[in-house]
N, C-alpha and C positions, 0 to 999 in steps of 0.2 A: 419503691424509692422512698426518702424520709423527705422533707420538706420542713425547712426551720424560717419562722419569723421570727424576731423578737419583740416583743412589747412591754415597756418598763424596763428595759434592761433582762428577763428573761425569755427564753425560748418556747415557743408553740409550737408542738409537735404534730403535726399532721400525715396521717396516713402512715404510723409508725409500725401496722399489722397486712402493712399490702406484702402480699407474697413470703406469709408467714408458713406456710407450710407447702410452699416450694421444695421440691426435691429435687437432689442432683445423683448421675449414676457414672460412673467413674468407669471406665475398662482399662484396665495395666496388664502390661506383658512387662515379668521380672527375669531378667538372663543374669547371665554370670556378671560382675563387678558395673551394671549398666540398668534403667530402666527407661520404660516409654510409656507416654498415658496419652490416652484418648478420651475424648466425651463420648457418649452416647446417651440420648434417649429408652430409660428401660422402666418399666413396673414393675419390673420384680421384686422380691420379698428384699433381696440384697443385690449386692452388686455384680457382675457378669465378668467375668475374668479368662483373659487367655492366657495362658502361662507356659513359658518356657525353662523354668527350673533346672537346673544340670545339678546333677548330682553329687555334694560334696564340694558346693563351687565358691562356698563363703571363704574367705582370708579370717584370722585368727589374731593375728597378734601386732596388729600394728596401737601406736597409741593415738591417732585422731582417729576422728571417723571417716571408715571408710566410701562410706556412701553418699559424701558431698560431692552436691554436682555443680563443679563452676561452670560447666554451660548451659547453664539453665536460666531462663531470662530473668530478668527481674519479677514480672509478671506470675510469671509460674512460683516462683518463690514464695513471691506472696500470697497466693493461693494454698500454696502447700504450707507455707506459716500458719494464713486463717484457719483452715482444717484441721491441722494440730492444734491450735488455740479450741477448739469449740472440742475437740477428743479432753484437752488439758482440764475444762474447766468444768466438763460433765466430771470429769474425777472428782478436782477438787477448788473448784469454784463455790463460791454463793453471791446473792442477792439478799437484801436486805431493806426495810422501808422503816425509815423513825418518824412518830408522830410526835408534835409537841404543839405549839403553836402552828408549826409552820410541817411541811412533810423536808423528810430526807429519801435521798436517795442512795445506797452504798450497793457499790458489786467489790467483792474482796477474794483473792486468792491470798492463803496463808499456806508457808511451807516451811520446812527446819533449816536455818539459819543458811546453813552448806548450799545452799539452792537457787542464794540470793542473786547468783547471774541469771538464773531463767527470769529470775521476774529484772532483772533491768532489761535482759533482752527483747521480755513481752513489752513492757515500756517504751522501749526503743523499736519497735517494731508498731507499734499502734500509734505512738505519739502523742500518750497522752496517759494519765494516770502518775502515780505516786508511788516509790518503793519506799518502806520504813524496816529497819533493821531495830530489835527487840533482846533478851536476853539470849533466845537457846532458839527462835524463828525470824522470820522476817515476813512483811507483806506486803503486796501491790491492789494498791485500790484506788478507785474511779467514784467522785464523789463531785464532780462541778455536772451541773445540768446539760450544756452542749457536749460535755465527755461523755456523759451516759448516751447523750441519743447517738453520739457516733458508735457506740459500744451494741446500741442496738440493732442498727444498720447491720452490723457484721453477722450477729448471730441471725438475721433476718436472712442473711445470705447464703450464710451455714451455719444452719441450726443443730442445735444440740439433739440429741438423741434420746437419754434416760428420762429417768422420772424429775431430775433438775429443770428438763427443760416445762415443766407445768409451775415450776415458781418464777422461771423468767414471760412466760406467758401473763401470769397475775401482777409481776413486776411491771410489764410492758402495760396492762392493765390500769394499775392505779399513775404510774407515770404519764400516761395520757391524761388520765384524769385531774391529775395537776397542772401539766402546763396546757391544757384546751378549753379549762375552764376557769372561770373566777373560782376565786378560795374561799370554800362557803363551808355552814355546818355542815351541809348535806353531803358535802365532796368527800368532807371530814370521815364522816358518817361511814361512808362508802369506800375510804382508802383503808381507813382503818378493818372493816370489814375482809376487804382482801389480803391485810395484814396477819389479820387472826385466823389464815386457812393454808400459811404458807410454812414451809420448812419444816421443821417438828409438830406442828400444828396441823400440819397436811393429815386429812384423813382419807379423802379420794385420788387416787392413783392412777385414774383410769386416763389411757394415752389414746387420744384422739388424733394419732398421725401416724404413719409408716414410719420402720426405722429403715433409715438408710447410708451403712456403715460405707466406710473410704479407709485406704490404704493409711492416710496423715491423721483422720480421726483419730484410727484406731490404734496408732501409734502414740500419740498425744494420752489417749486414752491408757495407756501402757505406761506412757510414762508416769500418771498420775497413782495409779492403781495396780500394774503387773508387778510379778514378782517370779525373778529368776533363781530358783534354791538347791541345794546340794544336798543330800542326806550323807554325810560321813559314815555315819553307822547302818549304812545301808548301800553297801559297793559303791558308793560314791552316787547314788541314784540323783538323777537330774530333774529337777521336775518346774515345768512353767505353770503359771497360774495366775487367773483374776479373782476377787472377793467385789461381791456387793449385796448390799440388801435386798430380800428379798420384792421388795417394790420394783426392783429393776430387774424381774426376769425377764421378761420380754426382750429384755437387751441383750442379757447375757446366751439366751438361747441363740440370738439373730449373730452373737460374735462368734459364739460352736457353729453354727453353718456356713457364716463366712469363713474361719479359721480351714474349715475341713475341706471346704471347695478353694483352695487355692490353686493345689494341684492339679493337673490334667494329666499326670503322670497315670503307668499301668496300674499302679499302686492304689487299692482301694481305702482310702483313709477314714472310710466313713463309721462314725463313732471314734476317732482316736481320742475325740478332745472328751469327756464325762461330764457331767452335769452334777452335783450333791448339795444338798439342803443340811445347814447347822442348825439350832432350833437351841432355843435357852429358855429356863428354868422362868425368868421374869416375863410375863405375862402381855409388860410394858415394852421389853423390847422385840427386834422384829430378828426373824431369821436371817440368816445370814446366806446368799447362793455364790457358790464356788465353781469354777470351770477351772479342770486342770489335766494337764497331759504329761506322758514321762514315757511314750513311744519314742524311742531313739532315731529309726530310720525318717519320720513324719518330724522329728526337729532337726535333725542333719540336711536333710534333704527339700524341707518347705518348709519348715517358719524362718528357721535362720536366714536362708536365702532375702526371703521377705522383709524380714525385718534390715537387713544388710542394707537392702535399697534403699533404705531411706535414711533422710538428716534428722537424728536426735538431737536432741534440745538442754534432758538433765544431765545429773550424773547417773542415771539408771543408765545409758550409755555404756557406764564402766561396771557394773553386775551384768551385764549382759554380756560386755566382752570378758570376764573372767568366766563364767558361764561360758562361753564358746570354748575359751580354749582349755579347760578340764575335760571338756566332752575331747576334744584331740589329743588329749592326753592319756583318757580311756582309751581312743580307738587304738592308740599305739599300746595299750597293755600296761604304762607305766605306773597307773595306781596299783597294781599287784607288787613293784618295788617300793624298796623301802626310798631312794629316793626321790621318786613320782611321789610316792603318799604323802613325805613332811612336803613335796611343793606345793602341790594339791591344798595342802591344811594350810600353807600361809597365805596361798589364792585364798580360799575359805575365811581364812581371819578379817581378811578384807572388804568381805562382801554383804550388802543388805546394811541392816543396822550397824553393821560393826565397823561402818567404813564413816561412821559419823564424831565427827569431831567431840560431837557429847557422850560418846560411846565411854562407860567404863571398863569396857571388854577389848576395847582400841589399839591394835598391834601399827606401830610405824614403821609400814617400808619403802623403803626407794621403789615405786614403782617401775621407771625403767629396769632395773636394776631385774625387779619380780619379773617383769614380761623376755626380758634376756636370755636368763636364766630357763623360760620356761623355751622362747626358740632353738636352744644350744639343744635343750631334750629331746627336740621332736625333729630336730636334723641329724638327729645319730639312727640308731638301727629300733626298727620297733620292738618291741618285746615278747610280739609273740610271734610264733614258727609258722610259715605256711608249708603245707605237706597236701600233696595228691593223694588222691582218694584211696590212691591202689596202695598206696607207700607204708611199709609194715610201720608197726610201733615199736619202736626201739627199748 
């Protein structure tokens, strides 16, 4: 727990590192349009999952999300909110310390303008913090002192997982050292010290805790950093995928074993997700690690599902649902017509960068209008023949 006094009008932080690398192990069972969760006690590498998956059980085309659960208590909500926030903010959070006279403190999430309701939502959901809207982005930042120690609390609760989380560790670090002691040179001395070891500056990597990934993490985590793509020039190839620096393999390995063990189906999915290393010319920068999958039956049948149960936050939400329903569009054969394909391509127009308002490649559709359009096709007859085995070729 944190404990605030204040003295002079600022807060003392005490015991701001108690049950800092507490861990939580989450058990879910996902079924058709429904989910349920349990706690359990576990040490394993990741988290223990039963699953009941049915096959081909995700919906497609509606336009909210399908996977709000209005009976779900406030409680759980909020739990499932913090989860996604600490997934959200391993993407694309930072921490920051200004020295001058006096120290600062700044935690800031920055995102392209379009986004601006997740950060009022996070706002609104913490109760506390600041959104500013900019030319072509927007940000939400936590810069009053009792704001930060609440902001601490949380991640103390659930904590981050990558390599972000050894700059909120030095963060939590020199913030103690600010408000638990008098403001001296020597404090000076020693904030500024953890200053010069943090973010770009970071030269040690090494993760002195277990990772231990959750359903809302890793979701949040998706939303910050996944990416839902289409190959047009490649039969319409579907393909999911995370990027991050090489500093954060360790994560990305623990999200390929989580990803793979979702199932309990017959189906062996092990290896579906691939692992690849990008590597660049500059010396100065760092590699790049990739995890990515474009196994049809392992995204029809278990990530979709997965991902369905739960409550999104951004607009990745909406690449995710046009990504669903291209893949129903495939399964019924209609990208082989020429009607499927210009649909397909205006889905496409849509999606990822092109769906940003600063997009100079920016096609405007009536959304409803797209998703209609795309129901009417997939309520007619599929496009391709089924024929018994025995049944000649005509």
């Amino acid at each position: 727990m944190i404990f605030i006094d204040i003295l002079n009008g600022k807060p003392i932080l005490k015991n701001v590192l108690t049950h800092l690398y507490k861990l939580r192990k989450i058990n879910y069972g996902y079924y058709k349009n429904s989910h349920i969760g349990l706690h359990v006690p576990n040490r394993d590498f990741t988290c223990i999952y039963n699953k009941g998956f049915l096959v081909r059980s995700y919906s497609t085309l509606s336009l909210t999300d399908v996977s709000n659960k209005d009976n779900l208590t406030d409680d759980i909500k909020m739990k499932n909110f913090y989860e996604w926030f600490s997934g959200f903010v391993d993407a694309d959070g930072s921490f920051y310390i200004g020295i001058s006279k006096n120290c600062s403190f700044r935690f800031q999430i920055n995102l392209h303008k379009d986004d601006i309701n997740v950060l009022h939502s996070i706002q609104k959901s913490l109760g506390f913090g600041e959104v500013r809207s900019y030319k072509n982005y927007a940000s939400f930042t936590v810069t009053r002192l009792k704001d930060i120690a609440q902001l601490l609390k949380i991640f103390d609760k659930y904590p981050l997982q990558g390599s972000k989380w050894l700059n909120y560790r030095d963060f939590v670090k020199a913030f103690e050292l600010y408000t638990n002691s008098a403001y001296s040179t020597d404090v000076l001395k020693e904030i500024t010290k953890i200053k010069n070891n943090m973010n770009r500056l970071r030269l040690d990597y090494t993760m002195p805790k277990d990772i231990n990934i959750s359903p809302y993490w890793l979701l949040g985590f998706i939303e910050g950093e996944g990416c839902f793509s289409i190959n047009k020039h490649n039969n319409y190839r579907l393909d999911f995928s995370l990027c991050q620096s090489s500093t954060n393999l360790e994560l990305i390995k623990s999200i390929k074993l989580y990803l793979e063990n979702l199932s309990n189906t017959k189906s062996d999915y092990t290896n579906v997700i691939s692992i690849s290393e990008v590597r660049f010319n500059n010396p100065n920068q760092k590699s790049v690690i990739r995890i990515e999958t474009a196994r049809v039956p392992y995204i029809s049948d278990v990530l979709i599902p997965f991902l369905e149960g739960l409550t999104w936050q951004s607009k990745k939400f909406l690449d995710f649902q046009d990504w669903k329903n291209i893949l129903k569009l495939k399964e019924q054969g209609h990208h082989l017509t020429e009607k499927g394909a210009k649909l397909i391509d205006l889905i496409i127009s849509q999606t990822n960068n092109n769906r940003l308002s600063t997009s100079l490649d920016r096609v405007v559709v009536d959304r409803e209008q797209l998703l209609a359009e795309v129901n009417d096709l997939l309520k007619g007859p599929s496009n391709f023949e089924i024929r018994s085995p025995l049944s000649p070729i005509k």
